[in-house]
C-alpha positions in Angstrom: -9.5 -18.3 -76.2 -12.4 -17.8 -79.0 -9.3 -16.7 -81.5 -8.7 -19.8 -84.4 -5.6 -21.2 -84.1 -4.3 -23.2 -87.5 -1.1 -23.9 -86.6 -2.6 -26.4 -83.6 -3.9 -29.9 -85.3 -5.4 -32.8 -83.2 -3.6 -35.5 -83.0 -0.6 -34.2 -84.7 2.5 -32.8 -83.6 4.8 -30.0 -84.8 6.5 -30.9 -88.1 4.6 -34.4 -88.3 1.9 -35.3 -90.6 -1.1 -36.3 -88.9 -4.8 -37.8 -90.0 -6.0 -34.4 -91.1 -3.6 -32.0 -92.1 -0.3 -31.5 -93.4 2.9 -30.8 -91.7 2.7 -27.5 -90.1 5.9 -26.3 -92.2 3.8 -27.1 -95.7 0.5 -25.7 -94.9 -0.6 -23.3 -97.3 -0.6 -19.4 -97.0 -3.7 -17.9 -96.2 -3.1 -15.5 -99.2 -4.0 -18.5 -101.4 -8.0 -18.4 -101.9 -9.7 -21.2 -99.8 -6.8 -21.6 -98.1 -8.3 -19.6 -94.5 -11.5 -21.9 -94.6 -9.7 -25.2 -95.8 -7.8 -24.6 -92.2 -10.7 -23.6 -90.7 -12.1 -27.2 -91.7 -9.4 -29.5 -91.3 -8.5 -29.6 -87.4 -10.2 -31.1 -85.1 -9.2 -29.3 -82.3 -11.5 -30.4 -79.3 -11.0 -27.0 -78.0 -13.5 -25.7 -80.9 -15.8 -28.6 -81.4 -19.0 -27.9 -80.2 -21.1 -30.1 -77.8 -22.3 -33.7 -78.8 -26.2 -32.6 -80.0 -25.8 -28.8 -80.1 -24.4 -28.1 -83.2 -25.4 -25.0 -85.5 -25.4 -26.4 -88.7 -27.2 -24.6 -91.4 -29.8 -26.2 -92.7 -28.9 -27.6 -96.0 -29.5 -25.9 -99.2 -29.7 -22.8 -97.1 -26.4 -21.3 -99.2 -25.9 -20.1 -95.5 -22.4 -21.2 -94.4 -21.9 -21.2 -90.5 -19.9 -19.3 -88.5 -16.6 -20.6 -86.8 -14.8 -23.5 -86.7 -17.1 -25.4 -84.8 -16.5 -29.3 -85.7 -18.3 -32.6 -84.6 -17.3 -34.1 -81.7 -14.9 -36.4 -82.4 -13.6 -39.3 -79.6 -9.9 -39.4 -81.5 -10.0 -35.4 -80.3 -10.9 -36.4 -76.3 -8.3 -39.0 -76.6 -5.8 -36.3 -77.5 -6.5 -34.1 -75.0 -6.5 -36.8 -72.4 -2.9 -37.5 -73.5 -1.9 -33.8 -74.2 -3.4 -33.5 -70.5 -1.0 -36.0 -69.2 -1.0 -36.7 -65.3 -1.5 -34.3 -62.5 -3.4 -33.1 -60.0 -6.4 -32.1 -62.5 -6.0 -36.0 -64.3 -9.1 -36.5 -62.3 -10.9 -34.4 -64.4 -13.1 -36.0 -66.8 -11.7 -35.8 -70.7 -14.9 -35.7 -72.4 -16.2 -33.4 -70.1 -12.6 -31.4 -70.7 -13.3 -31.3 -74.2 -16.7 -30.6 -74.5 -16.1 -27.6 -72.2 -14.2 -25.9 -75.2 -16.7 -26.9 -77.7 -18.7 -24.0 -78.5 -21.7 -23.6 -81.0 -21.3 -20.9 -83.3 -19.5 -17.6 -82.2 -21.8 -14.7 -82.0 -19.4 -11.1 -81.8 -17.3 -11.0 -78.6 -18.6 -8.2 -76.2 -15.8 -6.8 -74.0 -15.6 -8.2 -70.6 -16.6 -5.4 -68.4 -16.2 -6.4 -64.6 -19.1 -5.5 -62.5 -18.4 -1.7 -60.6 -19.2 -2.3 -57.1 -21.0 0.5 -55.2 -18.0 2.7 -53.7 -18.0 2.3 -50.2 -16.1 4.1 -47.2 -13.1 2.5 -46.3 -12.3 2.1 -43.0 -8.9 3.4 -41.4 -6.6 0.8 -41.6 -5.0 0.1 -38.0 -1.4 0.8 -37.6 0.8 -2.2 -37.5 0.9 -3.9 -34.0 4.7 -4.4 -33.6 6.0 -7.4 -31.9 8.6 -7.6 -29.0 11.5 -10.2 -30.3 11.3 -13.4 -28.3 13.2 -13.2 -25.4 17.1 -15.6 -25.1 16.4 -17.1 -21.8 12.6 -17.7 -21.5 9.6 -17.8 -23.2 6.9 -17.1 -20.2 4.4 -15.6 -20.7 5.0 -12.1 -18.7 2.6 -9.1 -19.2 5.3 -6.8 -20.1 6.0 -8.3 -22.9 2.4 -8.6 -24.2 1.9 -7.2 -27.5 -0.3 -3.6 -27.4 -1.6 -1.6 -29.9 0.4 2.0 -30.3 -1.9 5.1 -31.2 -0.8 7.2 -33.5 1.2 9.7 -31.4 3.4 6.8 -30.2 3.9 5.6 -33.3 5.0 8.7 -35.0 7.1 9.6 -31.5 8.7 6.1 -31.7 10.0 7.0 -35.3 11.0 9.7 -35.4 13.2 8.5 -31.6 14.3 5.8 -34.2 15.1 8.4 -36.6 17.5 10.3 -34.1 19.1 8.0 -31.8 19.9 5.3 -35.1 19.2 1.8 -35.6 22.0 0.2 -33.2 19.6 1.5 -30.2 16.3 0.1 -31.6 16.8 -3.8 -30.3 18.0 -2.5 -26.6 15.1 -0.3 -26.2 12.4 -2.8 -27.6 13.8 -6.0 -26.7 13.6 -7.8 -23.5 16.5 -8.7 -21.0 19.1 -10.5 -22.7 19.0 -7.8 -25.5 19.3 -4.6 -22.8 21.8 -6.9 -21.2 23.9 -6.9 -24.8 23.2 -3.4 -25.4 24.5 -2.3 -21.8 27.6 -4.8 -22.2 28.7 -2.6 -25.5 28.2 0.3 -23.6 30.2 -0.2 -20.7 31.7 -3.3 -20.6 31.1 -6.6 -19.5 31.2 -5.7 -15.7 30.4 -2.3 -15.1 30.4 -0.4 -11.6 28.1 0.1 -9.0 26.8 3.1 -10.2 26.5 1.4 -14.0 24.6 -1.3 -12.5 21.8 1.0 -10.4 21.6 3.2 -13.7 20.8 0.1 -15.7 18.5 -1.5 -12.5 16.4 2.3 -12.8 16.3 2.1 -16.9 14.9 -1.2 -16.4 12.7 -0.3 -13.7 11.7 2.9 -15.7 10.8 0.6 -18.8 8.1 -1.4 -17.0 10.3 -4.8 -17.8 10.6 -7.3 -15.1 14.4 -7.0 -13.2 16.8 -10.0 -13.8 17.8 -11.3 -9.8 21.6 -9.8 -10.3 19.6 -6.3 -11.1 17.4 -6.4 -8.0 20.3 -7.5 -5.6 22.0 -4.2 -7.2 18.7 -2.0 -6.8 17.7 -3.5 -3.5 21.8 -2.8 -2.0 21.8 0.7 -3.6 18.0 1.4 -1.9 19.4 0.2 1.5 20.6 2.6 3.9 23.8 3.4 5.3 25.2 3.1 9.1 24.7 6.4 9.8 21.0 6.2 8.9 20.4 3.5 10.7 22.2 4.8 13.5 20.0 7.7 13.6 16.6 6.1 13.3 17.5 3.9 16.4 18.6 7.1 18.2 15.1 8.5 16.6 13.5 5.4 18.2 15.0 5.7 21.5 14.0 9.3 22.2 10.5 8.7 20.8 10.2 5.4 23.2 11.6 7.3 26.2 9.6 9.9 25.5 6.2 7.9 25.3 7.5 6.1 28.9 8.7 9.3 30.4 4.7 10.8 29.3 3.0 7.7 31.0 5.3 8.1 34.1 4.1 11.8 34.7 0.3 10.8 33.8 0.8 8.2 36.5 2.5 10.5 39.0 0.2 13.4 38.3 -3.0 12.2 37.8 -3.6 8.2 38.3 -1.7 8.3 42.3 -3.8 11.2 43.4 -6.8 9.4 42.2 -6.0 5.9 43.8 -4.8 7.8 47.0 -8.4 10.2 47.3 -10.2 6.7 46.6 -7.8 4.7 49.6 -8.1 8.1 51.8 -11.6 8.5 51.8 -12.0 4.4 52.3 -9.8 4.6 55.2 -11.9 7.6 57.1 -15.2 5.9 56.2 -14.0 2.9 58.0 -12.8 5.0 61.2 -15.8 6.6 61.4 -17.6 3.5 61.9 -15.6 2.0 64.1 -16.1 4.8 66.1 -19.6 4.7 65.9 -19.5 1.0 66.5 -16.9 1.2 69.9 -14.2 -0.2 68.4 -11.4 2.0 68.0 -11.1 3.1 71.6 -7.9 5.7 72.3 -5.3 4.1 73.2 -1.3 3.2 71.2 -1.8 2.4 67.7 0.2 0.1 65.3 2.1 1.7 62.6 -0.4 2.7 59.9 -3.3 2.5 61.7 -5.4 5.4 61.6 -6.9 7.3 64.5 -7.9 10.3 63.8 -8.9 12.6 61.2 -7.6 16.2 60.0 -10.2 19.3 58.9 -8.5 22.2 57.5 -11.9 23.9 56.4 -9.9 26.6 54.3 -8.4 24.2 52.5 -11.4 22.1 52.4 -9.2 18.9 53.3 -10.9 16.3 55.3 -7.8 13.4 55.6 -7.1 10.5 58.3 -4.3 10.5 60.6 -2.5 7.2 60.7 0.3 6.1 63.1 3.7 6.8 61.4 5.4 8.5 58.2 5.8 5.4 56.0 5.3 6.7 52.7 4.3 2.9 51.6 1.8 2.2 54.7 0.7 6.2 55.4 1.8 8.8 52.9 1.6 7.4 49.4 -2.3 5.7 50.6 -3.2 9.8 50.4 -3.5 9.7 54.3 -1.4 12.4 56.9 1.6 10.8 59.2 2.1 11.4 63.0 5.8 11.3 64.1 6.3 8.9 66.5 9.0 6.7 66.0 12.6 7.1 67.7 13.8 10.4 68.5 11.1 12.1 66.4 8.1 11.1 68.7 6.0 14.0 69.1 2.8 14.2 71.4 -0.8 13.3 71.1 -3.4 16.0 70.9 -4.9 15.1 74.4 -1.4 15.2 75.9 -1.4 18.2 78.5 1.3 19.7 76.9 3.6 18.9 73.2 4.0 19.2 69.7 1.6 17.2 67.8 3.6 17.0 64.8 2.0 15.6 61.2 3.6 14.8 57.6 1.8 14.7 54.0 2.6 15.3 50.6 2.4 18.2 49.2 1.9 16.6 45.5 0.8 13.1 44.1 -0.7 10.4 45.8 -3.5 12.8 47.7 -1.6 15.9 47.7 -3.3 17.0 51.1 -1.0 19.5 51.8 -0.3 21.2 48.6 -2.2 24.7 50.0 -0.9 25.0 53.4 1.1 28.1 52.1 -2.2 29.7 51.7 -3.2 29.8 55.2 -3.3 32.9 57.6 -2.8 33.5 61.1 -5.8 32.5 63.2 -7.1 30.0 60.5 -8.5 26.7 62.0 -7.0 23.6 61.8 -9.5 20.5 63.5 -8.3 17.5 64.4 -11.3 14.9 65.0 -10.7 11.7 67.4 -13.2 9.2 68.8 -14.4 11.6 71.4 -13.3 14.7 70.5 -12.3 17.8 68.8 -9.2 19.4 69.4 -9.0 22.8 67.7 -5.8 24.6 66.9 -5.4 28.5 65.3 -2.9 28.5 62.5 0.5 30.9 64.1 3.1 30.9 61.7 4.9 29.4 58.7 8.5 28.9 58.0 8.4 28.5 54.1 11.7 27.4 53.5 14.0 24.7 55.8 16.1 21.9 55.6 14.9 18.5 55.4 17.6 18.1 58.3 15.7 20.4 60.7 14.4 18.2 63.2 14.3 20.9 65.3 10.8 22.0 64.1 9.2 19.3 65.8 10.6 20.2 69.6 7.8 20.7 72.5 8.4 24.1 72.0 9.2 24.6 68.1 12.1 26.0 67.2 11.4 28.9 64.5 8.0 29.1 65.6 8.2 32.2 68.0 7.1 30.0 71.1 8.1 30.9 74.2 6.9 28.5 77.1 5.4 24.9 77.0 1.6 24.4 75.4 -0.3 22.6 73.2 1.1 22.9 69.8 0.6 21.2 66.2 3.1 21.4 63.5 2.1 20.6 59.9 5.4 19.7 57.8 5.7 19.2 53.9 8.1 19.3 50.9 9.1 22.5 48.6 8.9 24.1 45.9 6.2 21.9 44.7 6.9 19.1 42.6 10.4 18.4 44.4 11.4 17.2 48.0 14.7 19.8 48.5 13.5 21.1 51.5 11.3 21.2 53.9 7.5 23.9 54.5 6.5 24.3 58.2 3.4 25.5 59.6 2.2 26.1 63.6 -0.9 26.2 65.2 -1.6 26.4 69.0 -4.8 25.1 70.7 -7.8 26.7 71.1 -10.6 24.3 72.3 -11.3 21.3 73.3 -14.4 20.2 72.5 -16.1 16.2 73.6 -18.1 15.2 70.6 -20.9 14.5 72.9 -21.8 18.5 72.6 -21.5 18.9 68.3 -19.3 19.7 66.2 -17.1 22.9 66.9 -17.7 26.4 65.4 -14.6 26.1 62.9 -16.6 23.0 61.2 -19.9 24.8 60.8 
């Protein structure tokens, strides 16, 4: 921009003859001499004028001539280059200023222009590029999936070269959202593929993290749900467990909870007789069914359980206490009767269990039986371990079974066998040894 330019004259266009200077077609050569600074003098190119006030001039009679081309500011040289200028966004600028911009003094030598060398500093990596998921056909929700995330550089390279061997026609399916798997999958199989097609498709999708279009999770939830024979089986599964957990709580019951409620209702009952007794209450006499009169002592045993008026499992047996036959043909005698069968029942497990043991007593073991007054003692004869349930013929005044000859004063002790069932029947005699009033102690058997 500091070169001379002759060919350009103010005010004057090409091939035109203007105030100062001569068509640019006639202008001399500069071979001719004079002709180089008779150019240099004639335009008055605003571009090279200097400044209004800041011009270089020699002084004169110096014999110095100045450097450039530097004219005098001339106002027919700003109104050229306001209309060379013309209109446009930079019309606003100010002409005089324009021109007095390219006014320059004298021209000193030219220095190369050598742009300042910044101090070389360490770049830092440049980030990968963060690759965008095309929008999605059918919505534009925001959805997390489909958030844009930053790939390290093993994913990016594994995600080339991926693209490298499975070819550009896979890229969209695998990095675009529904609609474009839903394309890719339609060119694979067809528009309506099976039932195995669509789980495989509902699992890639599921696989990719992407959110599952409603006709993909009706597919995945049908294919997840199970058949009739699985169903089948988990309520069979249900059933045994159940009946299982029932059949457990039955046997606790049976087992455990009856014999406690009975030991509790047993020893309540005897309590009660005891002080009635005491009190005169309970005088011998006939009792009502389930009433209890007496009390049974098998010290070998260590059983101490009242003896109530009947074999009603409900009012007698199941209450933990021992039964005395005495209703219709199996009406056996009272202990102070001169001669009979005292005959008694009682379980031999649950609900008291107070004649589990008997099979574990010996000949000439005593059995006690305690009333208001008295104590009527019996030695323990015989055992028939195994009868019918139909052999009444136990209970006779003289017991059948029982090796009894003649008429006395017999007690018979009757339960159910093997243990745990009610098959048949267990039988055990006694015969009376003492009788002994209460008013003189307890018997020998008891201490």
């Amino acid at each position: 921009m500091t070169a001379l330019r002759p060919e350009r004259e103010s005010g004057s266009a090409y091939g035109d003859t203007g105030d100062q200077g001569t068509p640019y077609g006639q202008q001399e050569p500069y071979g001719v001499p004079g002709a180089f600074e008779a150019a240099a003098e004639r335009p008055a190119d605003p571009l090279s004028d200097p400044l209004p006030g800041q011009r270089n001039d020699p002084p004169p009679g110096s014999g110095r001539r100045r450097r450039g081309h530097a004219r005098p500011y001339d106002a027919s040289a700003e109104q050229g280059a306001a209309e060379h200028r013309g209109s446009g966004p930079e019309s606003e600028y100010d002409s005089r200023g324009y021109a007095q911009d390219w006014q320059v003094g004298v021209y000193e030598e030219q220095v190369p222009y050598a742009p300042p060398v910044a101090p070389r500093a360490t770049q830092p990596p440049v980030a990968p590029p963060v690759v965008l998921p095309p929008v999605d056909e059918e919505t534009v929700a925001l959805r997390l999936a489909d958030l844009p995330r930053i790939p390290d550089e093993d994913s990016v390279s594994a995600a080339s070269a991926g693209a490298g061997a499975t070819g550009a026609s896979e890229g969209p399916s695998a990095a675009g959202g529904r609609a474009a798997r839903r394309k890719a999958a339609k060119a694979r199989h067809g528009r309506h593929g099976g039932p195995q097609e669509a789980s495989e498709g509902a699992a890639a999708e599921a696989a990719e993290g992407a959110p599952l279009s409603r006709v993909a999770a009706r597919q995945a939830a049908r294919a997840q749900k199970p058949g009739m024979a699985v169903m089948a089986s988990r309520a069979v599964g249900e059933v045994f467990i159940t009946t299982g957990v029932v059949m457990l709580l039955f046997v606790t019951y049976q087992l455990w909870w009856t014999n406690v409620r009975a030991h509790a209702q047993a020893g309540n009952e005897a309590s009660s007789l005891q002080d009635d007794w005491a009190s005169g209450k309970r005088a011998p006499g006939v009792f009502e069914p389930g009433q209890g009169f007496a009390i049974l002592d098998i010290p070998k045993l260590d059983v101490v359980v009242p003896i109530a008026e009947g074999t009603s499992k409900k009012k007698v047996l199941d209450r933990g206490m021992v039964g005395h036959y005495a209703e219709g043909s199996l009406n056996t005698a009272m202990p102070s009767a001169a001669t009979g069968n005292f005959g008694l029942a009682g379980h031999r497990n649950t609900h008291g269990e107070p004649f589990r043991y008997i099979n574990r007593l010996k000949k000439g073991d005593a059995i006690v039986v305690e009333t208001q007054d008295k104590y009527y003692v019996y030695k323990m004869e015989a055992i028939l371990p195994v009868t019918s349930p139909s052999n009444t013929s136990v209970l006779d005044p003289i017991p059948n079974g029982s090796g009894f000859t003649e008429p006395g004063r017999y007690i018979t002790l009757t339960t159910c066998t093997p243990e745990f069932t009610s098959k048949y029947r267990m039988i055990v005699w006694g015969k009376m040894v003492e009788e002994r009033p209460r008013s003189k102690g307890k018997p020998d058997a008891l201490l």
